[in-house]
N, C-alpha and C positions, 0 to 999 in steps of 0.2 A: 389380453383383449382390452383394448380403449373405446370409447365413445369420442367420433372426429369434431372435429367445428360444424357440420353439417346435421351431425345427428348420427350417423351411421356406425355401430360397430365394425372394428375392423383389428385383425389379427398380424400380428408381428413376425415376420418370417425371413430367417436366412436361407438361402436356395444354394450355397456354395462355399462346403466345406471340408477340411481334410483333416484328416486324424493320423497314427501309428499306424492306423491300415496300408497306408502308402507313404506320402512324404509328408504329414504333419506330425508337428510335435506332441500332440496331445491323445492322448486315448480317447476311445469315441467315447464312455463315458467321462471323461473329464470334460471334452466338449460339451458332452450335452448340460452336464450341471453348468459352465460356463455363459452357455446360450440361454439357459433357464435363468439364474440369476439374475441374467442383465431381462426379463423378463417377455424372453420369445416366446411364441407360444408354440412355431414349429420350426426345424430347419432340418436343410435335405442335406446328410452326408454323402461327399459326391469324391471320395477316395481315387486315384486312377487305377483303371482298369480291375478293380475292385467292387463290383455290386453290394450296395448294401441294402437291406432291405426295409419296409416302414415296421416301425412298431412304435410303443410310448414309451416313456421313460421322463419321471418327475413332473407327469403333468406338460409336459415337452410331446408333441406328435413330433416323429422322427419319418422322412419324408423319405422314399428308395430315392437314390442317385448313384451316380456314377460319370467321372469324367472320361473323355477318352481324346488321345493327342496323333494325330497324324500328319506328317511330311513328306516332300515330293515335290514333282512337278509334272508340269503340264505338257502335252505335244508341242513342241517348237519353241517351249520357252527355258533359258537359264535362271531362270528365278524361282529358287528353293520357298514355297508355301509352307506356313504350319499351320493348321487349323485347331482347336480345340472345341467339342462339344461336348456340352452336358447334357446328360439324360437325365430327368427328372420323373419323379411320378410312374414308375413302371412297375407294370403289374407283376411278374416275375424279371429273372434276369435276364434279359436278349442274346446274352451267350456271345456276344461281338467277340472275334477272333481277333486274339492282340497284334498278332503279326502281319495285320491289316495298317499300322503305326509308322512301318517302315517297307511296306511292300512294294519294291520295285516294277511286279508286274501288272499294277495295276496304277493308273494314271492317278493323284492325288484327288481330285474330286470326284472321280471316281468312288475311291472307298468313304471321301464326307459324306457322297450322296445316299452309300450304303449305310453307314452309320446310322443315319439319320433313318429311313427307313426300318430298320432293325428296331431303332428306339420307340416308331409308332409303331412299331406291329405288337408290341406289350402296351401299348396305352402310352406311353407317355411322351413327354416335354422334350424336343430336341433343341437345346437351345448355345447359340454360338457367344461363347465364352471371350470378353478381355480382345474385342479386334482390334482394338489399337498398341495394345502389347503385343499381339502376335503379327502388327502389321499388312493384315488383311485389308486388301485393297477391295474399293466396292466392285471391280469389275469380276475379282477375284470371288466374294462372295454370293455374286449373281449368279457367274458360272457355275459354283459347287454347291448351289441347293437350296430347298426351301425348306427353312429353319421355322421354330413356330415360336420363338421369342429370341431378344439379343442384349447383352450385358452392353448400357449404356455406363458405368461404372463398377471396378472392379478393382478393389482397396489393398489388395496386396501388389498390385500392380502400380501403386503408390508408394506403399512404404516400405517393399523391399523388393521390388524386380522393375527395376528402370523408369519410376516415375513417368508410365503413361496409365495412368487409371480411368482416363475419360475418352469415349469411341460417339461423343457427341456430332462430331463431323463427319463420319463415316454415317452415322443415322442416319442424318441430314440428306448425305450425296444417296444411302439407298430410295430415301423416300421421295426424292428427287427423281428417281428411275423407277416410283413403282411400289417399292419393297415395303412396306410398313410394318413392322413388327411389334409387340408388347415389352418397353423397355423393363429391365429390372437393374435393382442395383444391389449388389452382392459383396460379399467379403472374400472368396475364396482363401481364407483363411487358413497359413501355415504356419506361420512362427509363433502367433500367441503371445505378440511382443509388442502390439498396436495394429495388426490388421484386422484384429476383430471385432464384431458390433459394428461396425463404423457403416456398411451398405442393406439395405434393407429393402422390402418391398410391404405395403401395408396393405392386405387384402379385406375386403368386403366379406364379414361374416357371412353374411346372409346367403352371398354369392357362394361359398364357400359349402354352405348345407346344402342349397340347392342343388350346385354342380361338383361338389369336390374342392378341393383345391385345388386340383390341377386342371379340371374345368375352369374353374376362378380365372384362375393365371393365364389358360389358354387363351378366353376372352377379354382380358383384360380389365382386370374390375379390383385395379390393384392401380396405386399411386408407389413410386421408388423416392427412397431417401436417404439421406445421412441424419437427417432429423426433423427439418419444417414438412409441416403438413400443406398438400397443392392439391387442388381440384378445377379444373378444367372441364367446360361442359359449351356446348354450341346453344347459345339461346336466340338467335335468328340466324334466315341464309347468309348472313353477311357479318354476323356478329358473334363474341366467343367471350364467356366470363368465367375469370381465375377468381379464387379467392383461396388465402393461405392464412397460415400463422402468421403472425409478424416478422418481417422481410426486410432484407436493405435495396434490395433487387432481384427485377422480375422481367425476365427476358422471352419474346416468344421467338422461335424457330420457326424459320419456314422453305419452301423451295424462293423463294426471291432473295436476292443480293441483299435489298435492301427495301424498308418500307418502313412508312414514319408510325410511330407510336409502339416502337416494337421493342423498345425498352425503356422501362421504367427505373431511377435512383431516389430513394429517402429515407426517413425513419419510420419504421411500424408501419410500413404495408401491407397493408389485408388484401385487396381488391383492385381488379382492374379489368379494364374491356378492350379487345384488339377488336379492331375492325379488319374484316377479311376482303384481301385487291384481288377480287373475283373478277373486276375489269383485266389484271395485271396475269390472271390465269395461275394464280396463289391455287396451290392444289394439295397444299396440310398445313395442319400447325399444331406447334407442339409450346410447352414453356416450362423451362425452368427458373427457382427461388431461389434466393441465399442468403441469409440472416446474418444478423451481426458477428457471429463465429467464425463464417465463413464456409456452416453446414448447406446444403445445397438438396433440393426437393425437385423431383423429375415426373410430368405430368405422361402419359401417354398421347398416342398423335390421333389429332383429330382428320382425318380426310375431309378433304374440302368437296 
């Protein structure tokens, strides 16, 4: 647990992870010392098709998850979808039938939209994994469900499965149509060789006792990172202030093309103000940091 540039406690958490249970290298305890070390305070092992369940270990809360992968297609289309979600936070284990993965008899969004179901009827986190590695197109994602958070960064999807770890423009095109979800950024972490630590999500103690964690998360009361700290908050109808760690750039997202002051270049920036083209029919905004490393901080989306 840290104390932010605001004042606010807030806890360290990886939300996707894989061990020996399925295809990672590491034991889940090895994980978890791993995770602890670098000074997590919780992370959800999310194995496939593997339930694992919460308990402690070193002072580490160990969060239930479980990934799950399913392919198909859709009425009238040749193009093979693969979805992946993770369940997080579930109260026992949903019992998903694996052979839901590769079911011909049923349409692929079909069984995401099952999935997904299944994972809220235990309480928890349905959340869509890595879309720009799995290539999920936002029409595709409309159609197959409503998800309750989405991996805007996912680090193994970087450093060793095809160098797409950022689903920043598929966000964009949902929020665009509607969609808003609670970005997180994650490790899914398999080799153990550099994809881990690196994605994170920094939630609100407070939020955290009140509602859980997975409360927390559901609502959003969590900022995603690789490192810089970002806080984004609406402080007029027309006005929106960021303030971070020190930055080299700070960018805001929105459904428009284009609108001036939407990104900022320099040394050691803290602070900035977007003005929102409520004339222009501007209907969210989101922003991302990036520091001299080249570490990157991801705000949640504010509706306009």
């Amino acid at each position: 647990m840290f104390t932010d540039i605001t004042g606010k406690k807030r806890l360290k958490i990886g939300l996707h992870t894989h061990t020996t249970r399925s295809d990672g290298s590491k034991l889940p305890e090895e994980a978890i010392q791993l995770y602890a070390s670098a000074g997590y305070d919780a992370i959800a092992l999310t194995d496939h098709w593997k339930y694992g369940e919460s308990y402690k270990a070193l002072g580490l809360a160990v969060i239930s998850g479980c990934e799950y992968d399913v392919t198909g297609f859709q009425p009238g289309s040749n193009v093979k979808e693969t979805f992946h979600i993770v369940g997080i936070g579930m109260t026992r284990d949903p019992e998903i039938p694996r052979e839901l993965t590769k079911d011909d008899s049923k349409f692929i969004h079909e069984r995401v939209k099952l999935i997904v179901r299944m994972i809220r009827e235990v309480d928890g986190i349905a959340v869509l994994a890595h879309p720009a590695w799995s290539l999920n197109t936002p029409e595709q994602i409309l159609s197959a469900g409503d998800f309750d958070a989405v991996e805007i960064y996912n680090s193994v999807s970087e450093w060793g499965m095809s160098d797409r770890p950022y689903s920043g423009l598929i966000v964009d095109m949902l929020a665009t149509c509607g969609m808003t979800l609670p970005l997180l950024a994650t490790d899914d972490t398999h080799y153990y060789n550099g994809d881990e630590c690196r994605g994170m999500v920094m939630l609100e103690a407070d939020a955290a006792e009140e509602l859980g964690m997975v409360g927390a998360i559901r609502s959003g009361r969590f900022y995603a990172t690789q490192g810089p700290e970002i806080h984004l908050e609406r402080i007029a109808p027309d006005k929106v202030k960021l303030s971070c760690s020190p930055v080299e750039k700070i960018v805001f997202f929105s459904n428009l093309q284009w609108a001036s002051g939407r990104v900022l270049r320099g040394k050691h920036l803290t602070e900035a103000i977007y003005i929102l083209k409520t004339n222009q029919q501007e209907s969210f905004v989101r922003a991302e940091v990036t520091d001299e490393n080249g570490l990157v901080g991801w705000s949640n989306i504010i509706v306009v």
